[in-house]
RONUDREN-912955 format. One record per residue: residue in one letter; x, y, z of N, C-alpha, C in turn. Coordinates in pm, 1 decimal, padded with zeros to 6 digits. Each point is the difference from the previous one (the first is absolute). Last residue first. Layout:
N
A, X, Y, Z, X, Y, Z, X, Y, Z
...
//
This chain:
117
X, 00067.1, -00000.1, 00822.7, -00090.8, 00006.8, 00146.9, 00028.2, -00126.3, 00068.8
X, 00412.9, 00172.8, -00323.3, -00112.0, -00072.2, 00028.5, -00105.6, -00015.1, 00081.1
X, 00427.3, 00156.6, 00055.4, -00026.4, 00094.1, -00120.3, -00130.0, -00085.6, -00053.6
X, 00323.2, 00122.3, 00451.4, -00111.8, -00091.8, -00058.8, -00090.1, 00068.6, -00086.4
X, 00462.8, -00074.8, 00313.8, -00002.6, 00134.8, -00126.8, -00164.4, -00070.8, -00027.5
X, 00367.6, -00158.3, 00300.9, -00176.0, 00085.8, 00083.8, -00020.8, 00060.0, -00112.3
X, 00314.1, -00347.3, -00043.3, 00097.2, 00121.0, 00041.7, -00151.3, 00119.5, 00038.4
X, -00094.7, -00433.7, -00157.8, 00066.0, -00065.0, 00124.3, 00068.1, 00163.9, 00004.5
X, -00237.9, 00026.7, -00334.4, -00105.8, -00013.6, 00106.1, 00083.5, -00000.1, 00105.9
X, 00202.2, 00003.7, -00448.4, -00000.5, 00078.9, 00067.3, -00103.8, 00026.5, 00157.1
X, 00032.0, -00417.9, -00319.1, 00116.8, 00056.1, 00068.8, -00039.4, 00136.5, 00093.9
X, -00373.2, -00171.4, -00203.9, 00011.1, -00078.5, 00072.3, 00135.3, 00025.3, 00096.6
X, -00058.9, 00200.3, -00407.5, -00118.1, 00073.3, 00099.6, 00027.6, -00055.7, 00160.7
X, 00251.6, -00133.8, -00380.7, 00067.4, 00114.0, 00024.5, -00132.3, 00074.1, 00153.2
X, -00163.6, -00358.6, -00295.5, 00115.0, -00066.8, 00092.3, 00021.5, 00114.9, 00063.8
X, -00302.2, 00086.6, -00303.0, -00064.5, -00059.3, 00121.2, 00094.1, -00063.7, 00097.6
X, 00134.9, 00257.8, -00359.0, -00089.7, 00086.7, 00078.6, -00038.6, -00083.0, 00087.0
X, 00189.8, -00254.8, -00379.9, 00126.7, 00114.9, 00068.2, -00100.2, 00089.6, 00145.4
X, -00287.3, -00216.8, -00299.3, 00110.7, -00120.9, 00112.6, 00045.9, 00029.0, 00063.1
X, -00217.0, 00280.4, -00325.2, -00101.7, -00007.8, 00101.5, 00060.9, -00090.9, 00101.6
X, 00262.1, 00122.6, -00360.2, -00038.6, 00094.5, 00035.4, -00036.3, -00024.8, 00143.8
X, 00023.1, -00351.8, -00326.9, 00121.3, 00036.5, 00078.4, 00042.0, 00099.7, 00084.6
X, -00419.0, -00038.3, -00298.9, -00008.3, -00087.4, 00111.0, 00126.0, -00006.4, 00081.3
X, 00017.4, 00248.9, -00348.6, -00151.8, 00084.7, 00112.8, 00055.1, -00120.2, 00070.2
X, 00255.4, -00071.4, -00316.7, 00010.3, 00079.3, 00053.0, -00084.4, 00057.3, 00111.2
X, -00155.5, -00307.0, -00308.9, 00154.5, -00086.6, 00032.4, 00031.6, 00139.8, 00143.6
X, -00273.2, 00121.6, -00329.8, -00121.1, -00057.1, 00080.7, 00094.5, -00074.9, 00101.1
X, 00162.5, 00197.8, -00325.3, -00027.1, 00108.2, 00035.4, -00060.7, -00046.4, 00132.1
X, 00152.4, -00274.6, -00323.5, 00117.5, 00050.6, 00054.8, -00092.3, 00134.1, 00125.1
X, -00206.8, -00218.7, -00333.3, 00030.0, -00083.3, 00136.9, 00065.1, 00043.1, 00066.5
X, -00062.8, 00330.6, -00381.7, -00134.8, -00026.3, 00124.4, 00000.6, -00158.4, 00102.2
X, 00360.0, 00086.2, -00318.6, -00059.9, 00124.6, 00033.7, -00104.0, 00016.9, 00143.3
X, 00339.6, -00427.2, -00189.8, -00069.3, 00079.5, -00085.2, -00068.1, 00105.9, 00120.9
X, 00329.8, -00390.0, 00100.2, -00155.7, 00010.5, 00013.7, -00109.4, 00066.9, -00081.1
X, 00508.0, -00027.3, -00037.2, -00009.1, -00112.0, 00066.2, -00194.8, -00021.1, -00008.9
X, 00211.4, 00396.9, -00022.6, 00055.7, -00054.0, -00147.4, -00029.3, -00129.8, 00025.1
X, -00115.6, 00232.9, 00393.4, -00029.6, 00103.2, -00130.3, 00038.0, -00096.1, -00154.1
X, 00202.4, -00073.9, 00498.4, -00171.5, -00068.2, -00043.3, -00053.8, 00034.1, -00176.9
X, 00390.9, 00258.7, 00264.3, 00070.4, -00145.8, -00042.1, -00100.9, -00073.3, -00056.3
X, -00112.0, 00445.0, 00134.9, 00095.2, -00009.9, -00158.7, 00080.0, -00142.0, -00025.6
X, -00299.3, 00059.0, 00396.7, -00077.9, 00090.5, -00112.3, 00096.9, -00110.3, -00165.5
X, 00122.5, 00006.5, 00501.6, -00023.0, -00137.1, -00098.8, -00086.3, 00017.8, -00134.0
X, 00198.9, 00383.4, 00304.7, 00066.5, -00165.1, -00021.7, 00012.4, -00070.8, -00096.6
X, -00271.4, 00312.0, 00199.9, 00039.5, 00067.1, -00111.8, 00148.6, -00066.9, -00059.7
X, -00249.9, -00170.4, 00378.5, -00102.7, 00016.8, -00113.0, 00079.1, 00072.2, -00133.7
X, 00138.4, 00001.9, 00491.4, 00057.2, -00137.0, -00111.3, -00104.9, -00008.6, -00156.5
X, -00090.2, 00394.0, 00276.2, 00134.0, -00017.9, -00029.8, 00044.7, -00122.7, -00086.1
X, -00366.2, 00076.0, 00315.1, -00021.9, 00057.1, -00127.5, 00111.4, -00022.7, -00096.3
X, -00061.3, 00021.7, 00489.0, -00024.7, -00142.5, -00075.3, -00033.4, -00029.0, -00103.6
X, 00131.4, 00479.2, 00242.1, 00086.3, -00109.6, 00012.7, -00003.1, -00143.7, -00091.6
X, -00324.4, 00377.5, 00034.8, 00107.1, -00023.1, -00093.5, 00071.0, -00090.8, -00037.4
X, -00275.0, 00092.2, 00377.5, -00084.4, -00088.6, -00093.8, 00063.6, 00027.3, -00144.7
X, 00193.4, 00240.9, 00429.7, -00011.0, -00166.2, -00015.6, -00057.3, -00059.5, -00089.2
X, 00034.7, 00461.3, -00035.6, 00146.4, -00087.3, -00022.4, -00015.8, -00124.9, 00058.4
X, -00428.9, 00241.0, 00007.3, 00072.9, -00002.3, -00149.5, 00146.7, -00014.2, 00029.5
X, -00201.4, 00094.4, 00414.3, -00055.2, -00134.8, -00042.5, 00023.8, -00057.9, -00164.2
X, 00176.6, 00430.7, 00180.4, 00064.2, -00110.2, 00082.9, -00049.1, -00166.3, -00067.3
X, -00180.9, 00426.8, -00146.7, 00141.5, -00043.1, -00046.6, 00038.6, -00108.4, 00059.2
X, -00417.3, 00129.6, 00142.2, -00018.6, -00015.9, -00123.2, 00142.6, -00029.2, -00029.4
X, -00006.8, 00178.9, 00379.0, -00059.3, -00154.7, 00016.2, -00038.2, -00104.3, -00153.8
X, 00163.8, 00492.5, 00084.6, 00087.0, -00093.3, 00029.8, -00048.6, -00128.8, -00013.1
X, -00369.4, 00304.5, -00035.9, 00109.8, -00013.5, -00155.9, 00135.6, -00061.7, 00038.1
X, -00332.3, 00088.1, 00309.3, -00067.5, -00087.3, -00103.4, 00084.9, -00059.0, -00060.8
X, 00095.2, 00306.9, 00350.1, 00003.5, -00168.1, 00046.7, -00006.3, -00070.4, -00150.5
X, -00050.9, 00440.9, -00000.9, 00090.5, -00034.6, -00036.0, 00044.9, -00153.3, 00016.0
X, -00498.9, 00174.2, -00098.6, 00104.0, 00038.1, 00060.3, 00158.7, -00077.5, 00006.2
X, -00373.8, 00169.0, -00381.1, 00010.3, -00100.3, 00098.3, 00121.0, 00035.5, 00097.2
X, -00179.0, 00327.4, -00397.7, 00002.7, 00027.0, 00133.5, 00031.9, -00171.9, 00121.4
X, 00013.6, 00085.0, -00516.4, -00120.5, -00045.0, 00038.7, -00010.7, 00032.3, 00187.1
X, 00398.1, 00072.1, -00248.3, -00139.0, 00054.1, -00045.5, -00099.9, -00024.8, 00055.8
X, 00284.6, -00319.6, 00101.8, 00074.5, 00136.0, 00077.6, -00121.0, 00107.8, -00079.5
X, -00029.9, -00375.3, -00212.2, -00039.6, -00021.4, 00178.1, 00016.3, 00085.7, 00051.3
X, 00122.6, 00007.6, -00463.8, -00152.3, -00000.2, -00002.9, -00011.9, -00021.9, 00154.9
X, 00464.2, -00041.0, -00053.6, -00040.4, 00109.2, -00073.3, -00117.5, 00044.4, 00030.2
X, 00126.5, -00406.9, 00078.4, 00030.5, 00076.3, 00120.0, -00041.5, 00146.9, -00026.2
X, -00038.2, -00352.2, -00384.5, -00112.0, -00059.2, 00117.8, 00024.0, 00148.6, 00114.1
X, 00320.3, 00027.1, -00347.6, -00150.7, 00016.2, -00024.9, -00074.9, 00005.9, 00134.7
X, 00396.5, -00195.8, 00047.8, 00039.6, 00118.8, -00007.6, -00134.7, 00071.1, -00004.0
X, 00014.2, -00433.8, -00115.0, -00007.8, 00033.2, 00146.8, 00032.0, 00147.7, 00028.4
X, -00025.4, -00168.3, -00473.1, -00097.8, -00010.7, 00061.4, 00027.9, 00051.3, 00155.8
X, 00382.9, -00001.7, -00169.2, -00082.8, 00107.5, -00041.9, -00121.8, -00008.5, 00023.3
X, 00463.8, -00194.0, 00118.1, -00117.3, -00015.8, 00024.0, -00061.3, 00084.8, 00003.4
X, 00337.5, -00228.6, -00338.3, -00012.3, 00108.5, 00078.8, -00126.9, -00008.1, 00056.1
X, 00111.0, -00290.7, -00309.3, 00087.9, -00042.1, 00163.1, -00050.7, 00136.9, 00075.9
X, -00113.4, 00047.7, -00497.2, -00119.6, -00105.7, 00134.5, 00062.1, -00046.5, 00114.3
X, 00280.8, 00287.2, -00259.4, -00076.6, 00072.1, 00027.3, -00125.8, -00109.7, 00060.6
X, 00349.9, -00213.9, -00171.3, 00075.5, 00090.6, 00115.2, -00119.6, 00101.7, 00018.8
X, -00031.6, -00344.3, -00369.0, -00012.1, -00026.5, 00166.1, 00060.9, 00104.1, 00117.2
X, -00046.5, 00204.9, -00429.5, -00117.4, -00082.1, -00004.3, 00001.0, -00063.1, 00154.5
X, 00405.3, 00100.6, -00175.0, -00092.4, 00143.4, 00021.6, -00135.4, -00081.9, 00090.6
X, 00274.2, -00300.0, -00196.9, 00070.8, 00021.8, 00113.2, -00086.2, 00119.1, 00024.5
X, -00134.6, -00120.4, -00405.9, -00006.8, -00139.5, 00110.7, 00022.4, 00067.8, 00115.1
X, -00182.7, 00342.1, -00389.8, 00156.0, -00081.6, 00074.2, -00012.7, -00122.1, 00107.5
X, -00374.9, 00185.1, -00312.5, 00148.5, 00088.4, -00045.4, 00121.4, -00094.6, 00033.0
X, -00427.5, -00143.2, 00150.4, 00031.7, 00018.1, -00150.4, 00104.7, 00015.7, -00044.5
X, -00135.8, 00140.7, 00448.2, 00039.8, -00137.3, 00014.9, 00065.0, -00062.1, -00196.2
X, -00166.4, 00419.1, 00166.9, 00138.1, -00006.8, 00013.4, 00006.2, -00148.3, -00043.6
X, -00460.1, 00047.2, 00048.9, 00071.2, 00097.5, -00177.5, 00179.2, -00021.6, 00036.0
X, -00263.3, -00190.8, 00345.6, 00009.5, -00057.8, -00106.8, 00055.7, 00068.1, -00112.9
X, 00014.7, 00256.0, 00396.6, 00031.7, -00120.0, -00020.1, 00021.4, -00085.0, -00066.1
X, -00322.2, 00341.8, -00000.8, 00181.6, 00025.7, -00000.6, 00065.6, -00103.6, -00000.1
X, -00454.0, -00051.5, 00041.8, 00037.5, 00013.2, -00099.3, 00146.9, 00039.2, -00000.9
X, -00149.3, -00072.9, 00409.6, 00012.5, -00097.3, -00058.4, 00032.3, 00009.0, -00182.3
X, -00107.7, 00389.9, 00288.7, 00124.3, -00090.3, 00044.6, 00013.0, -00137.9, -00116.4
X, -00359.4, 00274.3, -00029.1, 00090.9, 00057.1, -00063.1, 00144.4, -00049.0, 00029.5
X, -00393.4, -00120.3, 00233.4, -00001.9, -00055.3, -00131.0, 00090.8, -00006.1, -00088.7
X, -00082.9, 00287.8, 00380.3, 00051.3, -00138.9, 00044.1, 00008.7, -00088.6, -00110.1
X, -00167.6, 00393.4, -00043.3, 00121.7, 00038.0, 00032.3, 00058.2, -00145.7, 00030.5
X, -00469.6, 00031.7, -00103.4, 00083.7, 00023.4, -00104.7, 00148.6, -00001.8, 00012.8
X, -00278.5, -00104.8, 00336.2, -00010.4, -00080.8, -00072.4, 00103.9, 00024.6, -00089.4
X, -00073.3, 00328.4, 00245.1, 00076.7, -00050.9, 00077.4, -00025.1, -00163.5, -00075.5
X, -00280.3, 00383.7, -00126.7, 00135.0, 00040.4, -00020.4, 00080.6, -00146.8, 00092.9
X, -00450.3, -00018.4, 00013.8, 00027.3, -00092.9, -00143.5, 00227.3, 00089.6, -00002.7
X, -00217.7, 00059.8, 00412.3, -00003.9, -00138.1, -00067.7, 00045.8, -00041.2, -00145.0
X, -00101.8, 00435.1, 00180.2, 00088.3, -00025.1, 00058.1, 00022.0, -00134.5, -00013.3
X, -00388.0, 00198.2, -00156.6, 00116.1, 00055.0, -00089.5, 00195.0, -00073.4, 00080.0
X, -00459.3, -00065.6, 00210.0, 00015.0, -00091.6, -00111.3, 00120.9, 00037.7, -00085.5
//
């Protein structure tokens, strides 16, 4: 149990960084959530966790495709935002999110990549 709540906390601790930079400095702020620190995390706690190596390539590999359709999102964030207010904007985004993923899914299939059951 001690090993849980530490790896909550530590993972938690990402995100607060983040935001606290984020305060400070715009450019800080996005340059430390570009960084992939959750995933870094995630490999961190796997490799600890004894999984095998298959695991943790497969874990990176499959986190740069489901990146990929993520992207236009950070797009239309800051063009939607003054246009929609906060939380449409937010809701504007998930769903451009979930589009971007289901096309890009559909693309990458025809190259044998299959990121969808």
């Amino acid at each position: 149990m001690g090993w849980l709540i530490t790896k909550y906390l530590l993972t938690a601790a990402v995100v607060v960084v983040v935001s606290e930079a984020a305060k400070r400095s715009d450019k800080l702020g996005g340059f430390i959530a570009a960084l992939p620190l959750v995933t870094l995390v995630a490999l961190v706690w796997l490799y600890l966790e004894k999984q095998p190596q298959a695991k943790l390539a497969n874990h990176a590999w499959y986190t740069f495709w489901y990146v990929v359709p993520t992207l236009p999102m950070f797009l239309a964030f800051p063009y939607l935002l003054p246009r929609l207010g906060f939380w449409l904007t937010m809701l504007a985004s998930a769903l451009i999110t979930v589009a971007c993923f289901g096309v890009f899914a559909l693309v990458v299939r025809q190259f044998g990549i299959q990121l969808l059951p």
